[in-house]
N, C-alpha and C positions, 0 to 999 in steps of 0.2 A: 370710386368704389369698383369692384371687381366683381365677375359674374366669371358662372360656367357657361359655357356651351357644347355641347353635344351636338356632334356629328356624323354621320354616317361616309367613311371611306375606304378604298381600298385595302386591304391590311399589308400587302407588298407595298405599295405607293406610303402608307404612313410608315413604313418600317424605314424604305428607301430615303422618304424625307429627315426621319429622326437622325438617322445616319450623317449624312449629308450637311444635319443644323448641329450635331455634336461636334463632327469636323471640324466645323468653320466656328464652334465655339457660342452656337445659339442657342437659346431652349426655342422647340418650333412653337410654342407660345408667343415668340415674338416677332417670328415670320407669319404668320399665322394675323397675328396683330395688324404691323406693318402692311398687310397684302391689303387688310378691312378699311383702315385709315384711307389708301388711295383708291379703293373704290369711292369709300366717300367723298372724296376730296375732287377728284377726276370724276363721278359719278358714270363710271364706264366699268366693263370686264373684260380682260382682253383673253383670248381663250387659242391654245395655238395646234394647231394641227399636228397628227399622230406620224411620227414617219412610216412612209411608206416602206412595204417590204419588199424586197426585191422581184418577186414574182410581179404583185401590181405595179410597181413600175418598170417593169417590161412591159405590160401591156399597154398600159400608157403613151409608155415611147411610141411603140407600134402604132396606135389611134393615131399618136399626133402624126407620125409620118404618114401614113396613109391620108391623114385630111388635109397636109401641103402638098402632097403628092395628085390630090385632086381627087384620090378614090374614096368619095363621101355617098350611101344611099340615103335614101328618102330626100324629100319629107314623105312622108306616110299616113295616109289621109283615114286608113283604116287598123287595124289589124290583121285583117286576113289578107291585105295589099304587104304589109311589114313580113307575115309568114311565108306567104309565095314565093319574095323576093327572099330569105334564110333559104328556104328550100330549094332554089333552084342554083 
């Protein structure tokens, strides 16, 4: 037997996926389906990270060169020890 379910999503993100599941000749009913199945089945959600935009991974790069590079502060036992060290 068949049920509704009601959901709450993005309306880009469902627009995106309807697109996407006409393409390849799905209704997203049965991606949608398919994704519930192997949660239960797996009893896991795998969930995957946003890519990063270009600004944040510049910064990034930078942190990490600087932390092989050996230029790491703290640890910082305080906060006003963490300010001093910004400030100066």
């Amino acid at each position: 037997m068949d049920t509704t379910m009601l959901i709450k999503t993005n309306k880009a993100l469902k627009q995106k996926a309807q697109k996407l599941a006409k393409e390849m000749g799905l209704p997203l009913g049965t991606l949608v389906n398919n994704y519930l199945r192997d949660f239960i089945v797996e009893r896991k959600a795998t969930f995957y990270a946003p890519t990063l935009n270009k600004k944040t991974q510049r910064i990034i790069d930078a942190a990490r060169k600087e932390y092989k590079a050996g230029k790491v502060s703290g640890p910082f036992y305080s906060a006003e020890a963490m300010i001093k060290h910004l400030n100066s």
